[in-house]
C-alpha positions as CSV (number, residue, x, y, z in Angstrom):
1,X,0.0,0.0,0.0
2,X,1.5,3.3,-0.8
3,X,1.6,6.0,1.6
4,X,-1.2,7.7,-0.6
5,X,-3.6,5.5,0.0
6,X,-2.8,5.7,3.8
7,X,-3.3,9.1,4.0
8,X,-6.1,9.4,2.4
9,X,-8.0,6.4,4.2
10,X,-6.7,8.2,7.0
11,X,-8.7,11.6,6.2
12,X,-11.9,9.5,4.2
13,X,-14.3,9.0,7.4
14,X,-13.5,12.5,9.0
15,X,-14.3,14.0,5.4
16,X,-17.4,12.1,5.1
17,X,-18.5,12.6,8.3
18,X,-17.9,16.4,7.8
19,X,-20.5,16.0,4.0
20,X,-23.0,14.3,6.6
21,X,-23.1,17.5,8.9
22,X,-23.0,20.0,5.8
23,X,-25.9,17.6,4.4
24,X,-27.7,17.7,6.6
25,X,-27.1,21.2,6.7
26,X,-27.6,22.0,3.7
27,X,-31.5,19.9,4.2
28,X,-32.2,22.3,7.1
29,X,-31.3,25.5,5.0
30,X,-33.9,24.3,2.3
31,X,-36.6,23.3,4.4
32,X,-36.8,26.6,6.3
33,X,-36.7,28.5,2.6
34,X,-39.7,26.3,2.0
35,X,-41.4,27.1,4.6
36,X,-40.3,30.7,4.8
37,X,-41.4,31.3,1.0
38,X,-45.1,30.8,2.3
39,X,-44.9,33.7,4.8
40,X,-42.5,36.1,2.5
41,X,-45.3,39.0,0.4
42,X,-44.3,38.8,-3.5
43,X,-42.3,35.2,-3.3
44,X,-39.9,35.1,-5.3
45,X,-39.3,38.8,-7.0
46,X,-39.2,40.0,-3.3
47,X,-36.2,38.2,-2.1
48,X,-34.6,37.7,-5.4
49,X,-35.0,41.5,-6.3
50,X,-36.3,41.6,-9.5
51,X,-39.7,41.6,-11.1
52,X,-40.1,38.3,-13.2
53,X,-44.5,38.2,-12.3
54,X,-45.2,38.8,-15.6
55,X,-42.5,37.2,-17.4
56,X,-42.9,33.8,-15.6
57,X,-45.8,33.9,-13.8
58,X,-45.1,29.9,-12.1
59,X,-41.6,31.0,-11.1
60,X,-42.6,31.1,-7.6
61,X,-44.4,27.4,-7.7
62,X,-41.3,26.3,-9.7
63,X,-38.7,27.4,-7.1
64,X,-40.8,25.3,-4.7
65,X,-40.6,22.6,-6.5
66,X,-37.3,22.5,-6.8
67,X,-36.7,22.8,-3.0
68,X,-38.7,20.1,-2.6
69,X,-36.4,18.2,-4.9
70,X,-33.6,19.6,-3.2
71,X,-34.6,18.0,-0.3
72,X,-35.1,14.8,-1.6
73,X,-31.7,14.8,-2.7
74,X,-30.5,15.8,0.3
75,X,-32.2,12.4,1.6
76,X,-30.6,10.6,-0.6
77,X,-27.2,12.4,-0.3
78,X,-27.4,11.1,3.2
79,X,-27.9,7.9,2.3
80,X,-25.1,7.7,0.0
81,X,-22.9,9.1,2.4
82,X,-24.0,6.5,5.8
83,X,-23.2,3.4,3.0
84,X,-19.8,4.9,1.9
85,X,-18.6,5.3,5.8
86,X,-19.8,1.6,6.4
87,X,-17.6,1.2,3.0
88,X,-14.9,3.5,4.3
89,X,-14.6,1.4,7.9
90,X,-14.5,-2.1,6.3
91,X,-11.2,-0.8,4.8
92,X,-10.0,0.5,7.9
93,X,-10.5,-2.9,9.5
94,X,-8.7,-4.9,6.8
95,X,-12.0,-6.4,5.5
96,X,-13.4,-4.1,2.8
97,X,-14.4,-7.8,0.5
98,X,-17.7,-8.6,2.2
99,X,-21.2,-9.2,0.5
100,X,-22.3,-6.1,2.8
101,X,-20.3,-3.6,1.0
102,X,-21.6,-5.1,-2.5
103,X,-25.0,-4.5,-1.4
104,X,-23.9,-0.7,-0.5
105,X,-22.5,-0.3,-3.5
106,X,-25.6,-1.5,-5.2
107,X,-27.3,0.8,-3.2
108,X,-25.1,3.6,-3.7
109,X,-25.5,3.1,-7.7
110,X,-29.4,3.7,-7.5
111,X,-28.9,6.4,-5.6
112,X,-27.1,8.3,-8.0
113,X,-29.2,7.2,-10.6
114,X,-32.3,8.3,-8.4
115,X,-30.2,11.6,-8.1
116,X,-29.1,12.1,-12.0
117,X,-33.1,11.6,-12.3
118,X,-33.8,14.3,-10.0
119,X,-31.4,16.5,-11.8
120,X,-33.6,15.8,-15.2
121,X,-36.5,16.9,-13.0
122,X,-35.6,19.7,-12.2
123,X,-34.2,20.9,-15.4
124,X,-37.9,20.4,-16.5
125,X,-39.5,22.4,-14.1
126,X,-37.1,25.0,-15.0
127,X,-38.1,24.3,-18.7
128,X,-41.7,25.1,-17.7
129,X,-41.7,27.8,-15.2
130,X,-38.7,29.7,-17.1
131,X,-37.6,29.6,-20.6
132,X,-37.5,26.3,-22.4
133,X,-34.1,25.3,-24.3
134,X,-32.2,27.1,-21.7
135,X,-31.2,24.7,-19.6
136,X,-28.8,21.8,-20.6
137,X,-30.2,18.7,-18.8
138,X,-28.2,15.4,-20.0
139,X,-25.0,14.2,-19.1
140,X,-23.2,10.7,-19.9
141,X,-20.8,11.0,-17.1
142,X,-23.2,10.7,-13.9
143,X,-24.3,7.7,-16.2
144,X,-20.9,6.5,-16.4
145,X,-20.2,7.0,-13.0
146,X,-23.8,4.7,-11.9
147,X,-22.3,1.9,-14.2
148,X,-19.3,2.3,-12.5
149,X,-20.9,1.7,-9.2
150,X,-22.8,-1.0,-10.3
151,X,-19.6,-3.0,-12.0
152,X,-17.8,-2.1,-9.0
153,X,-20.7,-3.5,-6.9
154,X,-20.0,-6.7,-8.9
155,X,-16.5,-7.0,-8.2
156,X,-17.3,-6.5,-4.6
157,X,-19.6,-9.3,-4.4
158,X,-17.0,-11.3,-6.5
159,X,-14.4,-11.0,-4.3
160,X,-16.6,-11.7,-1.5
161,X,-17.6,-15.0,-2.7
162,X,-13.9,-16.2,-3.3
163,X,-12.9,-15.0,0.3
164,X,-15.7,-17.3,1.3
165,X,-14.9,-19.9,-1.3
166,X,-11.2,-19.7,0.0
167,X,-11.6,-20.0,3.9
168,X,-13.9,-22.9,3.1
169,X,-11.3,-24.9,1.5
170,X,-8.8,-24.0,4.5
């Protein structure tokens, strides 16, 4: 192992336990803008400073909408982030090769598919409630990155199932 790959298995749980707390955050900051946007006269052109009521009259429904989304995301983020530092202290043990992990990571590749979806949803709503064509929705590399998950998901399970194979033969 090089002294790289020490370090940073070192830093990776304080680092994701840091994401959890700014997730989680981040999921309060949204749901009090939610629920703030119902009390606040002229939401959004009030806050935001400029007059878009005529222009887009479902801005203010749209921006809702996307909070929500937000927060979903946020759920899922979370979710993510508890299976990696499972992940994260398998490797610190010396045992990362365990059907457990491949089920994370099986998990963890839904997740950012359910998460690249949301990102599609919320380009529409901002299709709909501002101007259509101005908003660049698809990318292949979160796609890439969910096969990733799911190959490496695959390999983990693999490896799992010759560790068991092996210490049954010893």
């Amino acid at each position: 192992m090089t002294r790289t790959s020490a370090k940073a298995r070192a830093v990776a749980a304080p680092v994701i336990r840091g994401l959890t707390v700014l997730n989680a955050l981040y999921a309060l900051g949204l749901a009090a803008l939610l629920v703030w946007s119902f009390f606040i006269d002229g939401w959004p052109q009030r806050p935001l400073g400029f007059e878009t009521a005529n222009a887009h009259p479902l801005l203010g429904h749209g921006l809702r909408a996307i909070i929500v989304v937000g927060l979903i995301g946020a759920a899922i983020v979370q979710s993510i982030l508890r299976r990696l530092l499972a992940i994260v202290d398998t490797v610190r043990v010396g045992d990362p090769f365990i059907l457990d992990n491949a089920r994370r990571l099986d998990v963890i590749a839904w997740s950012v598919a359910a998460l690249e979806g949301l990102r599609l949803v919320v380009a529409a709503i901002a299709a709909t409630v501002w101007e259509a064509g101005q908003i660049d929705a698809f990318s292949f590399a979160p796609w890439l990155s969910v096969l990733l998950l799911f190959v490496l998901a695959g390999v983990f399970a693999h490896g799992a199932q010759m560790r068991a194979d092996l210490e049954g033969t010893v």
